[in-house]
C-alpha positions in Angstrom: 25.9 -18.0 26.5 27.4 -15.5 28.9 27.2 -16.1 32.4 24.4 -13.4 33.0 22.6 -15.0 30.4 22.6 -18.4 32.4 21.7 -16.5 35.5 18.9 -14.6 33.6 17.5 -18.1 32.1 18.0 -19.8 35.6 16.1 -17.3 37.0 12.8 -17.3 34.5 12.4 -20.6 34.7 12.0 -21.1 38.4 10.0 -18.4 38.4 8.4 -19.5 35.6 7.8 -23.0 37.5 6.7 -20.6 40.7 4.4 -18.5 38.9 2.5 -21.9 37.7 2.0 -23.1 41.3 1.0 -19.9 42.4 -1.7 -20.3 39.8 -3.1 -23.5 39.7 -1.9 -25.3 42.9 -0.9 -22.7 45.7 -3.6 -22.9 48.6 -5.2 -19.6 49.0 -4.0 -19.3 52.8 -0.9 -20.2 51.7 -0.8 -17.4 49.1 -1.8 -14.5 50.9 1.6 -15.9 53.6 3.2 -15.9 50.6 2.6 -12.6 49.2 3.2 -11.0 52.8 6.6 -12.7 52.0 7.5 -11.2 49.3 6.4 -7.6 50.2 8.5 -8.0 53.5 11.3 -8.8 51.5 10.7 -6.2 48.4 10.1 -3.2 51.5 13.6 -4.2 53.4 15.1 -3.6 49.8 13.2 -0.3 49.1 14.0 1.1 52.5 17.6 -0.2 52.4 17.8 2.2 49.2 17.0 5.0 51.2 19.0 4.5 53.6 16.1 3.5 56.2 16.6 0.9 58.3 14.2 -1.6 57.8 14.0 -2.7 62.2 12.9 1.3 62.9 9.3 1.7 64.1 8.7 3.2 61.0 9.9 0.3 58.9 8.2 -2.5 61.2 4.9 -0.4 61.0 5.4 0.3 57.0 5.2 -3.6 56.7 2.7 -4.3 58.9 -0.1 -2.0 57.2 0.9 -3.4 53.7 0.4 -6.7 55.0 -3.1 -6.5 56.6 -3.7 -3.9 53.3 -3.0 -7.4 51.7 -5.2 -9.7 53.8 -8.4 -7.3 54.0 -7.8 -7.3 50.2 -7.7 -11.0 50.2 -10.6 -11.6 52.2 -12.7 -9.0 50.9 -12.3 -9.8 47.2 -10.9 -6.4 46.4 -8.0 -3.8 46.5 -9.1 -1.5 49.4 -8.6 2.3 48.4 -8.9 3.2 52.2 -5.3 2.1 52.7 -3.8 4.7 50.5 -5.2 7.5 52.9 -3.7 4.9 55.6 -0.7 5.0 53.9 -1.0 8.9 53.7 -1.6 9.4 57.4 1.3 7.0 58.6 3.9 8.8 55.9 2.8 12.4 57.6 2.7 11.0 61.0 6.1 10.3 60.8 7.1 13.7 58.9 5.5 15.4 62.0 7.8 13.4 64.4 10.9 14.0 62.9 10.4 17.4 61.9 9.5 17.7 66.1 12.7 15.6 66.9 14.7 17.4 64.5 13.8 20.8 65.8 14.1 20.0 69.4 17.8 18.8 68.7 18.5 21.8 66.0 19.4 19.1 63.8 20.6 20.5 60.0 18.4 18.3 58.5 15.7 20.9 56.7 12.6 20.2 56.0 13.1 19.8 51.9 14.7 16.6 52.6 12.8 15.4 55.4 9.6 16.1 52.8 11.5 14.3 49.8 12.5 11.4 52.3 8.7 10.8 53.4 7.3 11.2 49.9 9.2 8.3 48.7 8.6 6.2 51.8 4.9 7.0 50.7 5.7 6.0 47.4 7.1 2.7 48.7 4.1 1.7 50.5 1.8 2.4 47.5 4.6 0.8 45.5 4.9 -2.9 47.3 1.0 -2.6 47.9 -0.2 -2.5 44.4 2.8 -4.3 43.1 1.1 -7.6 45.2 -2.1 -6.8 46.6 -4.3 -7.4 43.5 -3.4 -10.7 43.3 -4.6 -12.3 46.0 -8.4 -11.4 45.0 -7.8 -12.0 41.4 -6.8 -15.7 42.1 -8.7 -16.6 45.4 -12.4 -14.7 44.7 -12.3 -15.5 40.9 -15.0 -18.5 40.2 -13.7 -19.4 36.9 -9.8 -19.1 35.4 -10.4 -15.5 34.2 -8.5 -14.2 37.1 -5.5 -16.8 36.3 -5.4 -15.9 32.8 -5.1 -12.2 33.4 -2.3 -12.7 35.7 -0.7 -15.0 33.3 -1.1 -12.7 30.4 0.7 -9.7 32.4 3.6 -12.1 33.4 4.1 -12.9 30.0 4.1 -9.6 28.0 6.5 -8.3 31.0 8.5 -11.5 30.9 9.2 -12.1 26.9 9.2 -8.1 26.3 12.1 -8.1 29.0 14.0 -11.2 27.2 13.7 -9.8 23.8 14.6 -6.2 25.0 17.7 -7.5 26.7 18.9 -10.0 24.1 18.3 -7.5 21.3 19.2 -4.3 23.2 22.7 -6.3 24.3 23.7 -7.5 20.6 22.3 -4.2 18.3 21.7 -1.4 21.0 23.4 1.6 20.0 21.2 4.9 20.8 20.8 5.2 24.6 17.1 5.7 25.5 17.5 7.4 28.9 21.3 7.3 30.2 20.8 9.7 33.4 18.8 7.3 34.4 19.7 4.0 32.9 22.7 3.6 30.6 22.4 0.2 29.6 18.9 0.7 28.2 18.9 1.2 24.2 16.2 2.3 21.9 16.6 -0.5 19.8 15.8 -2.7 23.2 13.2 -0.7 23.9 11.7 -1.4 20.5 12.1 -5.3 20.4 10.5 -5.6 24.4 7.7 -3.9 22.6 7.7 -6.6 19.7 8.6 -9.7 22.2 5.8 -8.7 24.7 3.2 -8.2 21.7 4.4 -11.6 19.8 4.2 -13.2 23.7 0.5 -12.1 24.0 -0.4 -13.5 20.6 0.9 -16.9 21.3 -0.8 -16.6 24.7 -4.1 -15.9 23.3 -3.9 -18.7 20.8 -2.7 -21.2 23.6 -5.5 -20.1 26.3 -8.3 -20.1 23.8 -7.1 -23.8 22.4 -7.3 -24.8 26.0 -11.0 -24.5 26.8 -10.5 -22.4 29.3 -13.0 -19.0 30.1 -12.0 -17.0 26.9 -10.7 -13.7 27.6 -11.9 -11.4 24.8 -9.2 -10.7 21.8 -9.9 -6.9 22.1 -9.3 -6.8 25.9 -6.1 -8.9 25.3 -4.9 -6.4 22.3 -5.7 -3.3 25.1 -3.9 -4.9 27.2 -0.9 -5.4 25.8 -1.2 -2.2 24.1 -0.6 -0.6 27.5 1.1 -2.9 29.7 4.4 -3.4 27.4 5.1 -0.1 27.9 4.0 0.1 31.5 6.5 -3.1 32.4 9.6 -1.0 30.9 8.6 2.2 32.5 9.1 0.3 35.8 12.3 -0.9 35.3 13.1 3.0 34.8 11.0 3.6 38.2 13.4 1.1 40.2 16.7 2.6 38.0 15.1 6.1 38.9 15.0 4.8 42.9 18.6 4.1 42.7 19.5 7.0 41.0 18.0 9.5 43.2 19.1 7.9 46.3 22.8 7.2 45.4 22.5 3.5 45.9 22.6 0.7 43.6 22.3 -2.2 46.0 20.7 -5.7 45.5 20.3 -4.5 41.3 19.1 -8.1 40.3 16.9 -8.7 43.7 15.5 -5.4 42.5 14.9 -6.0 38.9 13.0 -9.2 39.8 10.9 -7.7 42.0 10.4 -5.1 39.4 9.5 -7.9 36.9 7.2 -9.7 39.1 
């Protein structure tokens, strides 16, 4: 066993044994803390990428909203929409003030990149938001273990799907699925994280039904992972795709979990 593949295993099971508290023993205050956490820390990252520091009043305010974006999701039992236009008006607000600054100055920065800059900033609000904010309401306002389940289902088709593609992809990869964005990724890995997350989701369903516990319908399950395999390795491309386009390949495995998660 390499030494990546310790760090990789090392890594899945504490999250693994994170994940299961989270689920069935975190308190709901405690959560919602929690999941501010990790957005702070996931934001820093993303802004770090593009070369933002993360203590500018745009940074400080970018974490703030997604945090009470989080809470009012939290205590209202669902994902508010009203905070993408929020997210909207803050990204343009500061578009307007440093296409003001840069004028007053006769900076060379033009307005393209000033444009492409903001959109991603937008992008990374939308992007820590929804990558936590649903599952605070899914696990707190839920009155039976439906919410749990569904949660636990998406961690494991993204989980197993990422094992299988990386295990397979490192020993028979050959034809590169998308090398201007991410070499390493094969086809043939792409192919197995398809079979790993669908084999995952079968031994799932079989363990959650044998359990008791509020049955989540086979045909929603089969949906499911019909759609979310794919979606999980389309967002490893999205994070390569960040690095890509912003030159910067910092933090890679703090990234891919986050990614993961």
């Amino acid at each position: 066993m390499s030494a990546e593949t310790r760090t990789r295993t090392l890594v899945g099971v504490s999250l693994a044994v994170l994940v299961l508290w989270i689920l069935f023993g975190m308190p709901a205050p405690v959560l919602v803390a929690f999941l501010c956490v990790l957005s702070f820390r996931g934001w820093v990252e993303y802004l770090r990428i593009f070369a933002i520091r993360p203590r500018s009043l745009r940074g400080i305010m970018g974490i703030a909203a997604i945090c009470l974006a989080i809470i009012d999701s939290f205590l209202k039992g669902a994902v508010g929409i009203k905070w993408i236009w929020f997210f909207w008006v803050l990204s343009l607000f500061f578009l307007v003030i440093d296409a003001m600054a840069t004028h007053k100055s006769k900076d060379d920065k033009d307005l393209s990149s000033m444009l492409r800059e903001y959109s991603f900033y937008f992008a990374g609000l939308l992007y820590i938001f929804f990558l936590f904010g649903f599952i605070a309401p899914l696990l707190t306002k839920a009155t039976s273990s439906y919410g749990k389940g569904v949660i636990l289902l998406t961690l494991v088709v993204v989980f197993f799907g990422d094992i299988a593609a990386y295990i397979w992809g490192r020993r028979y990869g050959k034809t590169p699925l998308w090398p201007l964005v991410s070499p390493k990724k094969t086809i043939e890995g792409a192919y197995a994280g398809l079979i790993g997350s669908s084999i995952a989701a079968a031994i799932f369903t079989i363990a959650w039904h044998s359990l008791k516990l509020d049955p989540i319908p086979f045909s929603k399950i089969f949906l499911f992972t019909l759609f979310a395999a794919p979606l999980a390795q389309g967002g490893d491309f999205l994070e390569s795709f960040f690095k890509r386009v912003s030159g910067s390949k910092i933090l890679e495995t703090y990234c891919q979990v986050t990614v993961d998660f």
